[in-house]
C-alpha positions in Angstrom: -38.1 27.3 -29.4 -35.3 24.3 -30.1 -36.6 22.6 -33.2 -35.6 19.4 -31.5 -37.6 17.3 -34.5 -34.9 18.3 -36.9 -31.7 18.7 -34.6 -32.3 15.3 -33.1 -32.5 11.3 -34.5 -35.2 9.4 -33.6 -33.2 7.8 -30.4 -31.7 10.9 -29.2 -35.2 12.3 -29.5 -36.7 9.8 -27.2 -34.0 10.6 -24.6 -34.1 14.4 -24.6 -37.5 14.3 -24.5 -38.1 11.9 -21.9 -41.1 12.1 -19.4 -39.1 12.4 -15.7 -38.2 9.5 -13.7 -35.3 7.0 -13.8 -34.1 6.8 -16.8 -30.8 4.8 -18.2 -29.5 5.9 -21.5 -27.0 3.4 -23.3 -25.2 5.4 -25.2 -23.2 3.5 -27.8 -19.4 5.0 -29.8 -19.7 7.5 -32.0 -23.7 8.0 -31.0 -24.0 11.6 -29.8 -24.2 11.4 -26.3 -23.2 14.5 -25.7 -25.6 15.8 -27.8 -28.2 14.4 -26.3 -27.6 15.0 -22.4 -26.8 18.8 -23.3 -30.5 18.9 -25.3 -31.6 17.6 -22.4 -31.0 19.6 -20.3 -31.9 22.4 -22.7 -35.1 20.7 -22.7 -35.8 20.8 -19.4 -35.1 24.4 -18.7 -37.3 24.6 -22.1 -40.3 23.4 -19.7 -39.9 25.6 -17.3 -37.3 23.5 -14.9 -35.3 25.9 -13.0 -31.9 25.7 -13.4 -30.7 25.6 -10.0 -32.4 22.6 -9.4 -30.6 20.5 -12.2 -27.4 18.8 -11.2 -24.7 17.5 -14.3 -22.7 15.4 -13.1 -19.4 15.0 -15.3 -15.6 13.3 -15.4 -14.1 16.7 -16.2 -14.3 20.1 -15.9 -13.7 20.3 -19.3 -16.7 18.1 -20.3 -19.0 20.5 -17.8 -17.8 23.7 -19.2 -18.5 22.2 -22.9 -21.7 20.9 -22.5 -23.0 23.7 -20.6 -21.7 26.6 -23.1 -23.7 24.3 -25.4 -27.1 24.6 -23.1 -25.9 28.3 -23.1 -26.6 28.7 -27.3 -29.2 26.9 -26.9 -31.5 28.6 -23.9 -29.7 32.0 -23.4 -30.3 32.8 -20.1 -30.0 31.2 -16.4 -27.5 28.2 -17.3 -25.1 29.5 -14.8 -27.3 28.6 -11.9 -27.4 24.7 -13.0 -25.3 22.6 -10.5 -22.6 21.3 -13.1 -19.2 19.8 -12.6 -17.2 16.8 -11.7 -18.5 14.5 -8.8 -15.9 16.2 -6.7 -17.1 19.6 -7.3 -20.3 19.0 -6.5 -19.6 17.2 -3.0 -17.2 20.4 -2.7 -19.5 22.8 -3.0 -22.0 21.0 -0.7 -19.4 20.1 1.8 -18.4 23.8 1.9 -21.8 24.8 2.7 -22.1 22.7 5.8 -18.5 22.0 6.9 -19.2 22.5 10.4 -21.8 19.7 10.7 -19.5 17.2 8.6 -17.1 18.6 11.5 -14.9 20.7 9.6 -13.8 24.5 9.3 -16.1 26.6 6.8 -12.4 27.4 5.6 -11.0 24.4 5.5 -8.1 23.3 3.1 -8.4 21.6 0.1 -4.3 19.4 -0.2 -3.1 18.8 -3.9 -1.2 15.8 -4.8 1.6 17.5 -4.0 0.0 19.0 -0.8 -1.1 15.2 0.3 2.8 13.5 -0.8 4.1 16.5 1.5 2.0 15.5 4.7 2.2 12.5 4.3 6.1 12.4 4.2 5.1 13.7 7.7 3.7 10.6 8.9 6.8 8.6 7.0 9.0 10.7 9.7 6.8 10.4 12.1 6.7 6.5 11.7 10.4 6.5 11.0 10.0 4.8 8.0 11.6 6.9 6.0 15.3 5.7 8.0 13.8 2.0 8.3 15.5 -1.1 6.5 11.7 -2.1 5.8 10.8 -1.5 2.7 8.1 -0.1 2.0 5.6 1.6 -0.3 6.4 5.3 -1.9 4.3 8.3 -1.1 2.4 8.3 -4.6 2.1 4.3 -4.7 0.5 5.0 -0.7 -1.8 7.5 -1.9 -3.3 5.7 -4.8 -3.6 2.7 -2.8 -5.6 5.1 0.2 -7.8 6.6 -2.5 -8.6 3.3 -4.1 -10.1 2.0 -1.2 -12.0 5.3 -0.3 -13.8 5.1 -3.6 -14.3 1.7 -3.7 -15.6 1.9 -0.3 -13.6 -0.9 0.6 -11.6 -1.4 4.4 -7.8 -0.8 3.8 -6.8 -4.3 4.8 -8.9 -6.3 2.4 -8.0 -4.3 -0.6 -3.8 -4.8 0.4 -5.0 -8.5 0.4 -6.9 -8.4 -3.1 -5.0 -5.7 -5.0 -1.5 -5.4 -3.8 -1.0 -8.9 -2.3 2.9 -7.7 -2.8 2.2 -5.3 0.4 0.7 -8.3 2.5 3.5 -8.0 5.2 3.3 -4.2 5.4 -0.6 -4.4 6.1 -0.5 -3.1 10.2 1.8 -0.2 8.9 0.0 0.9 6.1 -3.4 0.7 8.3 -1.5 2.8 10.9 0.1 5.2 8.1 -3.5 5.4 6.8 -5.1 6.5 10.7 -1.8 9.0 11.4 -2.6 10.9 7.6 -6.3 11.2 8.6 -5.2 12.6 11.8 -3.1 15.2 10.6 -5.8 16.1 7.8 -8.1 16.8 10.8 -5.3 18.6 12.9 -4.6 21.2 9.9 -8.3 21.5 8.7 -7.5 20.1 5.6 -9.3 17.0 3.1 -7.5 15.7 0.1 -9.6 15.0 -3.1 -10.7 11.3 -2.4 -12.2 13.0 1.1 -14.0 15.6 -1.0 -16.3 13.0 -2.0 -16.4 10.3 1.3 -17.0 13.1 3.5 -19.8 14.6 1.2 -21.1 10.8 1.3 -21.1 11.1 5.1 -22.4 14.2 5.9 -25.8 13.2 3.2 -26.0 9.6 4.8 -25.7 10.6 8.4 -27.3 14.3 8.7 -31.1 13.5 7.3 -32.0 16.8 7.3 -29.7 17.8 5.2 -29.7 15.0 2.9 -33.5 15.5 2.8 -33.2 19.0 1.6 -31.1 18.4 -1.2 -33.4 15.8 -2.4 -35.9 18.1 -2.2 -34.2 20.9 -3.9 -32.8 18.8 -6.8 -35.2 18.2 -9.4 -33.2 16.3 -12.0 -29.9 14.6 -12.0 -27.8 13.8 -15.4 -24.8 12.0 -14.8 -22.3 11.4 -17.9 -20.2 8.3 -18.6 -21.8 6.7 -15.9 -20.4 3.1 -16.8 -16.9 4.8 -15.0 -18.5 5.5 -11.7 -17.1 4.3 -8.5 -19.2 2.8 -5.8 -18.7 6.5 -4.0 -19.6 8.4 -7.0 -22.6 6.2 -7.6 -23.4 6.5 -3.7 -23.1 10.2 -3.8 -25.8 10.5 -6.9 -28.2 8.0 -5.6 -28.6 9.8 -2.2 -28.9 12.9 -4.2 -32.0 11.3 -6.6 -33.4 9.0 -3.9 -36.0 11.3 -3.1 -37.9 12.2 -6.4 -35.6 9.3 -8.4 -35.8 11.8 -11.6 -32.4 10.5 -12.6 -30.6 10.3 -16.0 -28.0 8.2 -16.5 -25.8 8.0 -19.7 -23.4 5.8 -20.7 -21.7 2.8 -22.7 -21.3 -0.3 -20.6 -19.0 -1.7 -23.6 -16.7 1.0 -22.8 -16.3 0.8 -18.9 -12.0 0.1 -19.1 -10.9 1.7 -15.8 -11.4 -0.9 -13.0 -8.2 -0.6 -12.0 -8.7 2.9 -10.9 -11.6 2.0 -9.1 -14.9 2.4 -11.5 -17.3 -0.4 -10.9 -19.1 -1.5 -13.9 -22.1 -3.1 -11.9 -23.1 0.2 -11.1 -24.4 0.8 -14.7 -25.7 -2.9 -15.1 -27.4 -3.5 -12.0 -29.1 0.8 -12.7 -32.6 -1.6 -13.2 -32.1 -3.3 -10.2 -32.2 -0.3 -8.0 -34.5 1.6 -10.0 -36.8 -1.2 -10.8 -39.6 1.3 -12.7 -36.9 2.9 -14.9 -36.6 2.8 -18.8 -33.8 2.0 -20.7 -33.0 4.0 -23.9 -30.6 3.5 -26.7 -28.6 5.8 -28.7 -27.2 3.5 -31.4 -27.0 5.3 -35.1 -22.6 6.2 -35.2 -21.8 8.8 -36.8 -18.0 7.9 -36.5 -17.3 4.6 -38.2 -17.6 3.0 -41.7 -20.3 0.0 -41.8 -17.7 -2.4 -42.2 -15.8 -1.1 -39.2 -19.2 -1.1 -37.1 -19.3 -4.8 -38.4 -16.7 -6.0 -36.7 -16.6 -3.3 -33.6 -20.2 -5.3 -33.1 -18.8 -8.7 -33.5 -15.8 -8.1 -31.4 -18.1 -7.1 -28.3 -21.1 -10.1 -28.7 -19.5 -12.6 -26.8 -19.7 -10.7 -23.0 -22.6 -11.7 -20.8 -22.3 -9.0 -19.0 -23.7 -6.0 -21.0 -26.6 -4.6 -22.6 -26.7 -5.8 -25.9 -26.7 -3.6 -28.9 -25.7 -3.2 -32.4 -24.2 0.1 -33.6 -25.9 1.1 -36.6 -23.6 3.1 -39.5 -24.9 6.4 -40.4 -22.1 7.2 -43.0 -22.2 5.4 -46.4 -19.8 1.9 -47.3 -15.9 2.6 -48.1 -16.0 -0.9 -49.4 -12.9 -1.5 -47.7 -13.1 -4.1 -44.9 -10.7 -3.8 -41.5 -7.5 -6.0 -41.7 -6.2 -8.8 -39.7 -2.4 -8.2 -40.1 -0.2 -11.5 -39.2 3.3 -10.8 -39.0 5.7 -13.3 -38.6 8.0 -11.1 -36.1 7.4 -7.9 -34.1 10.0 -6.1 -36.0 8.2 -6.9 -39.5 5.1 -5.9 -37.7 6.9 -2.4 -36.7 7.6 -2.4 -39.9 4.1 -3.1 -41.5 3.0 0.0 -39.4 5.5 2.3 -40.6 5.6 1.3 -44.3 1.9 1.7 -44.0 1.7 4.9 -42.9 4.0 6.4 -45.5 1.4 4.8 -48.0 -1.2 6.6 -46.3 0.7 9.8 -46.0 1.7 9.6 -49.9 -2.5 9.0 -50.0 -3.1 12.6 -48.3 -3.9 11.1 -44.8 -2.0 13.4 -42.2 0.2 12.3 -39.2 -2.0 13.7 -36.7 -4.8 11.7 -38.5 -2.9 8.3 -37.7 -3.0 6.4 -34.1 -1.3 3.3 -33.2 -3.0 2.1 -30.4 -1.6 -0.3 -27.5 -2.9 -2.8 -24.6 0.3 -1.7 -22.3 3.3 0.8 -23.0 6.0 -1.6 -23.5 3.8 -3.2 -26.5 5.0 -0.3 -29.0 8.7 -0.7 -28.3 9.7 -1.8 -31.9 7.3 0.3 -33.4 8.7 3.8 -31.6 12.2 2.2 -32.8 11.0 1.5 -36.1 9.2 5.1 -36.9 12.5 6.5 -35.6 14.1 4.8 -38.1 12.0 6.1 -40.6 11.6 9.9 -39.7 8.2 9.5 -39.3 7.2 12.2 -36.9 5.0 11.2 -33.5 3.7 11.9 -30.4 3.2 9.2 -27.4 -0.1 10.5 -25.4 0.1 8.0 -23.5 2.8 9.4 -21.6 6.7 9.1 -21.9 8.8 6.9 -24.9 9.4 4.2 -23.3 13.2 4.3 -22.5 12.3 7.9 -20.8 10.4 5.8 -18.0 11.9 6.2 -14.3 12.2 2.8 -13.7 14.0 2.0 -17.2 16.4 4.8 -16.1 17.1 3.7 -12.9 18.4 -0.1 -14.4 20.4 2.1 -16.9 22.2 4.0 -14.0 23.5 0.6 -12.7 25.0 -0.1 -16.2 26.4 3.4 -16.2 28.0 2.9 -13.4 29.7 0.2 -14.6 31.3 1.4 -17.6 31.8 4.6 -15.9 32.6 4.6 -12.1 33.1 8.9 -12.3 29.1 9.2 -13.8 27.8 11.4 -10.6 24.9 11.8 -12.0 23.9 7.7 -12.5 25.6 7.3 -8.9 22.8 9.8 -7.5 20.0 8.2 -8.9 21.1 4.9 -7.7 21.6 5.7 -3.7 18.2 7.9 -3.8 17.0 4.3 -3.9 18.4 3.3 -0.7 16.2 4.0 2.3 16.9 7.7 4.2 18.8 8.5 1.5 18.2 12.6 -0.3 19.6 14.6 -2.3 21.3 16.3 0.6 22.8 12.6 2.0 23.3 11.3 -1.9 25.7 14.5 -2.4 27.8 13.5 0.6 28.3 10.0 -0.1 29.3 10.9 -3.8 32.2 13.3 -2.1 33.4 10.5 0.0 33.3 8.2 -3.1 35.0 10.2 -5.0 37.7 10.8 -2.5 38.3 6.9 -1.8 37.3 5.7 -4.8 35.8 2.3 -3.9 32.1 1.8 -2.4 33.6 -0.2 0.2 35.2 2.6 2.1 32.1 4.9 1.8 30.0 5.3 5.0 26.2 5.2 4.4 23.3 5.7 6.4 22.7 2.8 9.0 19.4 3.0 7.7 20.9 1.8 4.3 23.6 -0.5 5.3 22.0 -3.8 4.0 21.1 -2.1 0.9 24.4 -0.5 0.6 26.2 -3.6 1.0 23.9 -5.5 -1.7 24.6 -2.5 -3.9 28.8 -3.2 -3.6 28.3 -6.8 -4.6 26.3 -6.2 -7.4 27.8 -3.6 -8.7 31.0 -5.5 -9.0 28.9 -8.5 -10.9 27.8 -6.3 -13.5 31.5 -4.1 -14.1 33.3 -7.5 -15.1 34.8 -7.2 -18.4 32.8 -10.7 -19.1 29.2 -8.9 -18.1 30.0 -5.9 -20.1 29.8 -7.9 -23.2 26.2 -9.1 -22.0 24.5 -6.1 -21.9 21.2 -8.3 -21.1 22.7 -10.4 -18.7 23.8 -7.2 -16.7 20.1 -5.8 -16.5 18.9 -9.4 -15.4 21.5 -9.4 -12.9 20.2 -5.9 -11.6 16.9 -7.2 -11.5 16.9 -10.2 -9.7 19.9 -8.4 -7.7 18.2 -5.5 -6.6 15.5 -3.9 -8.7 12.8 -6.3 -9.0 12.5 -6.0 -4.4 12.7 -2.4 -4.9 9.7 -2.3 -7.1 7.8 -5.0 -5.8 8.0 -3.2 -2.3 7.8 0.5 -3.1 5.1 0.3 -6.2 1.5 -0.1 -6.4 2.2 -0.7 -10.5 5.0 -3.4 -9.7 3.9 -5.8 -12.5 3.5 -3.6 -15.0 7.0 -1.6 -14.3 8.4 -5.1 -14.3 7.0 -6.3 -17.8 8.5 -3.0 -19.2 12.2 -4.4 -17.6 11.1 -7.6 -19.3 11.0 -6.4 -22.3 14.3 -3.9 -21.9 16.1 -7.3 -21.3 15.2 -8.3 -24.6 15.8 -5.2 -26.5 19.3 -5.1 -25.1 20.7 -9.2 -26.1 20.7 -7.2 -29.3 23.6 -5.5 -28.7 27.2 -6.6 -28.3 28.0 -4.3 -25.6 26.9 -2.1 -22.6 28.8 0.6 -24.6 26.4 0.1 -27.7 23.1 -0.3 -25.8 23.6 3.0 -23.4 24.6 5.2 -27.1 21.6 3.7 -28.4 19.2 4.7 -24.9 20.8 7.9 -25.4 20.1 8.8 -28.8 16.5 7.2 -28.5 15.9 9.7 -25.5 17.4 13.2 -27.0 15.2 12.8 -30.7 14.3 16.1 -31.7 10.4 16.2 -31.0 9.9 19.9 -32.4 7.0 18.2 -35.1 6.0 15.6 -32.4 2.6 18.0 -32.3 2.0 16.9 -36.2 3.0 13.2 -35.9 1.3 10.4 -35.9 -0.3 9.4 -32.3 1.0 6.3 -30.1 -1.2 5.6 -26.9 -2.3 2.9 -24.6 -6.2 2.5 -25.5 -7.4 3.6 -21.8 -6.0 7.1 -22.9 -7.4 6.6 -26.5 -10.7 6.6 -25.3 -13.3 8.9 -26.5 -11.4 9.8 -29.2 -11.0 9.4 -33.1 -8.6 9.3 -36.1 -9.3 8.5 -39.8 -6.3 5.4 -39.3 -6.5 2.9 -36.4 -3.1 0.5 -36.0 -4.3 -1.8 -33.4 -0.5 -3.7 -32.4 0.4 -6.5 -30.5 -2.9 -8.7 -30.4 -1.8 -11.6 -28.7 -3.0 -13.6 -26.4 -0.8 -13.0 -23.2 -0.3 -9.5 -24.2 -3.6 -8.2 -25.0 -5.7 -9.8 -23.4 -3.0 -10.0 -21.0 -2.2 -13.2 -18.8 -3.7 -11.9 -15.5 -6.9 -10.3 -17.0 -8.1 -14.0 -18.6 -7.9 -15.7 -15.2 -11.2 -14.3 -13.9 -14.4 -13.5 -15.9 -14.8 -10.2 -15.3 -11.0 -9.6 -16.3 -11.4 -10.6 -19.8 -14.6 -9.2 -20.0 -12.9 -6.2 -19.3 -10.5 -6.7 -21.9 -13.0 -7.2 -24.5 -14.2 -4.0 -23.7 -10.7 -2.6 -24.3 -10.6 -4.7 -27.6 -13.6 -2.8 -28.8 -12.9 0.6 -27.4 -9.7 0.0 -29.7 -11.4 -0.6 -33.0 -14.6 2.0 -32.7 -11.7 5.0 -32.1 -11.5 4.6 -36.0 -13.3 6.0 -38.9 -12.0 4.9 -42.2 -8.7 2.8 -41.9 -8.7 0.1 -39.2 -5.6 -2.4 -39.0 -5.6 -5.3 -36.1 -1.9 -6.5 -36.2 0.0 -9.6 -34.3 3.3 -10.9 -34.4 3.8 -14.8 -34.6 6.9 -14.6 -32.7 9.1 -11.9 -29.9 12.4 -12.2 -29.6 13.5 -12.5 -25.8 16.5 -13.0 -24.2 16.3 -16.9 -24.4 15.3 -16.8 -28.2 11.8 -16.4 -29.6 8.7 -16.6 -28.4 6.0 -18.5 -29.8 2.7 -16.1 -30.0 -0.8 -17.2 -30.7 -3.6 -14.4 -32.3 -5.8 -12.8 -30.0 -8.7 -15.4 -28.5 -10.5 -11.5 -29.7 -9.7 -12.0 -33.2 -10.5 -15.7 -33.5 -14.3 -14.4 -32.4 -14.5 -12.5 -35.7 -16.3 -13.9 -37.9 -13.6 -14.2 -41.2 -16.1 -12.6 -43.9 -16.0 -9.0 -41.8 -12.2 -8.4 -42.5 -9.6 -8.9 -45.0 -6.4 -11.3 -44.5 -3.1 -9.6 -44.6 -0.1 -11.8 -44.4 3.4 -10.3 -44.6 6.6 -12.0 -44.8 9.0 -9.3 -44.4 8.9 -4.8 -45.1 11.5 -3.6 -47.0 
């Protein structure tokens, strides 16, 4: 017997132990939700449930697999006949079962990302849009923008309209690409991942027998981190629990951050709504945070209507030491803050891996990856590459590579692979033929490049004048506006935030007094030896941050304009989300927590003016402390 009096606190009590029905568990930071939906589940196989008719429904495999090796220490026997995985593997397994009557195969294909880019460059042929002058969107920006509207079960065109208004002409061709990739999905008996769970969708909402016997057969359904559900996820898990409605769903409303990906926070909220005869539980005592961090995490979440409202209660004891509210007059002072700080808390016996800077958007931590550079302070960006390592950032650099060095082959590849037909095959002829003639002029591309080509020539010429080459800035604004900024805006479904990253490269490069200096300084910022990186302290945008810890919290960059951001604050639900972010951000820490701002950013026209964070202004002042500095060092 599970001596759940003693394992469990009074809230995770009431949830594990639950009488069956609809249930909604609110499952605050730091609260042991995981602890409770796997004693929950441990509890009903305790009372005789049979496993195979639970379904846990997870994000990750990962999270499955952990959870139930947990039920499997728990109630030794018959856990691996529970119905546990990710949405997708669930619909999988049932779409398997009854592939024929969804009209498939029984053996049908499941594609990869790399499977789906690969068929789809298919259809590109196929459509000759691969050798048009149009431009057009990539295979990966197509794809994401194909799944997004399968999961938010939202028609093609209105999404293009609402979403990607930068794809507004391409519309008809993107509707037909869409049509021709289904077609040859069916053709080769094949479904992506997005299809795994539409066509489960399908098959349960149009076959009632079948939907009806899965209903039957499931007894319970758990569904983790349910604030991140899409409408299709929530659709598939509904017509799973509408027949018994024995359905428990966990999650943090205050932490639903991926919209843009697609999760639909109203699913959560309006749980009551559908379920009108459900009960909602809270797990609120963290076990994470300090109570003066939990003070503020609380404050900095009150002012959303949208949520269920809760305060975190601290289960650990006071540190007497409140968060700070850094103001630094520059970014570079505050890159400096950071890093002075953490060798204080390094020389304090706080590790690097113990330390996170944490960031609304990647080009945010620019200064402060120069700055801990600087100071051989070891780190590690999980949030994906440093920022000059970025494709687009290297693709602007090729330009200026070009033009201080007309023999770089390898710059003058990357730049024609932008043009439209143009390979590696067709990239290593034209460099041949250029470096036979020697001018771009005489060089004979594609016709399907020709306007591109001849944009490219004048250009290129701009930016090798011995004038331009002393403005390294002025050179990567001319390549933006000259060529760069259509080829992004018409090829990427992440145009705007690939374009405040250029932004900011402008900036960073009207400190130098040369193209020479700027591309040794890219260089050496791009070949650092990372052989500690594994021990150093952790940069990451928050949405990767999330559901995770570190004794130290640097929270950078709290502006308003940059986090919030300026598009998020012109609708309601877009700073709400933001908020959300903001508090995600300060609950990932459990002794040390820092909220920094810069007064000022240089740019390529001067300084900026910066105002706080509206976030920290809703703070009341007593919960942190004022930190001030005028300069580091």
């Amino acid at each position: 017997m599970i001596d759940y009096v003693n394992l469990l606190n009074e809230e995770q009590r009431e949830a594990v132990t639950a009488t069956p029905g609809p249930i909604l568990v609110v499952a605050g930071a730091g609260s042991g939700k995981t602890r409770a939906l796997t004693y929950r589940v441990a509890y009903l196989l305790d009372n005789g449930v049979e496993p195979s008719r639970i379904v846990l429904a997870t994000f990750t495999n990962k999270a499955a697999r952990q959870m139930l090796e947990r039920v499997g220490q728990l109630i030794p026997h018959g856990t691996e006949a529970i119905w546990g995985g990710t949405f997708h593997h669930l619909a999988h397994r049932l779409l398997r079962r009854h592939a024929a009557l969804a009209g498939y195969d029984p053996s049908f294909t499941i594609l990869d990302r790399a499977d789906s880019a690969e068929l789809l460059s298919e259809c590109y042929e196929e459509m000759k849009l691969s050798r048009s002058e149009v431009h057009f969107p990539r295979r990966e920006g197509a794809l994401e923008i194909f799944g997004l509207a399968t999961n938010r079960e939202t028609p093609l065109d209105k999404l293009i309209a609402e979403d990607f208004p930068h794809f507004a002409e391409q519309t008809e061709r993107l509707v037909e690409l869409a049509r021709l990739y289904r077609k040859r999905k069916q053709k080769a008996s094949a479904v992506d991942y997005d299809d795994l769970l539409s066509e489960a969708v399908r098959l349960l909402r149009d076959q009632n027998s079948i939907r009806e016997e899965y209903q039957d057969h499931f007894h319970h359904i758990l569904v983790d981190e349910y604030q991140d559900t899409s409408r299709l996820q929530a659709e598939f898990i509904h017509l799973l629990a509408a027949g018994h409605r024995q359905i428990m769903a966990v999650g943090d409303d205050a932490q639903s951050i991926y919209s843009w990906r697609g999760a639909d926070i109203r699913n959560m909220l309006a749980f009551p709504e559908r379920y009108p005869e459900c009960r909602v539980l809270y797990l609120r005592a963290n076990y994470r945070s300090t109570p003066e961090i939990l003070s503020l995490a609380n404050a900095a979440i009150a002012a959303n209507r949208f949520q269920f409202p809760k305060e975190l209660a601290p289960v650990r004891n006071s540190h007497r030491l409140k968060p700070a509210v850094v103001s630094c007059p520059t970014a570079n002072v505050q890159a400096s803050f950071v890093a002075s700080q953490i060798q204080t808390l390094r020389r304090e016996g706080v590790s690097w891996e113990e330390i996170a800077i944490l960031y609304r958007a990647h080009f945010h931590a620019l200064e402060v990856q120069l700055e801990l550079t600087r100071a051989g302070i070891p780190f590690e960006i999980t949030s994906g590459l440093r920022f000059f390592e970025q494709a687009h950032l290297k693709d602007v650099a090729a330009f200026l590579r070009l033009a201080t060095n007309p023999r770089d082959s390898v710059a003058f590849s990357r730049v024609v692979r932008m043009f439209p037909g143009v390979g590696e095959k067709t990239a290593n002829r034209l460099w041949e033929e250029f470096s036979r003639k020697g001018d771009l002029s005489a060089v004979s591309p594609p016709k399907s490049c020709t306007a591109s080509w001849n944009q490219w020539i004048s250009l290129q010429r701009e930016i090798a004048s011995p004038e331009l080459r002393q403005l390294p800035a002025a050179q990567i604004e001319k390549v933006i506006d000259g060529f760069y900024r259509e080829q992004v805006e018409s090829q990427h479904a992440d145009a705007a935030h690939r374009l405040e990253d250029l932004s900011q490269l402008v900036s960073f490069a009207a400190e130098f007094p040369d193209t020479d200096s700027l591309l040794t300084q890219l260089t050496l910022l791009t070949n650092t030896d990372r052989s500690n990186s594994r021990e150093g302290v952790h940069l990451s945008t928050i949405h990767q941050a999330k559901g995770l810890e570190w004794r130290t919290v640097f929270v950078i960059m709290l502006a308003d304009g940059l986090f919030p951001s300026s598009r998020s604050t012109e609708s309601l639900m877009g700073e709400e989300e933001e908020r959300r972010l903001f508090y995600v951000a300060t609950t990932r820490a459990q002794d040390h927590l820092f909220l920094v701002y810069p007064r000022y950013r240089a740019s390529h026209y001067g300084e900026n003016s910066l105002r706080p964070s509206r976030f920290l202004a809703e703070i009341p002042r007593e919960l942190y402390s004022d930190v001030r500095p005028s300069r580091i060092g």
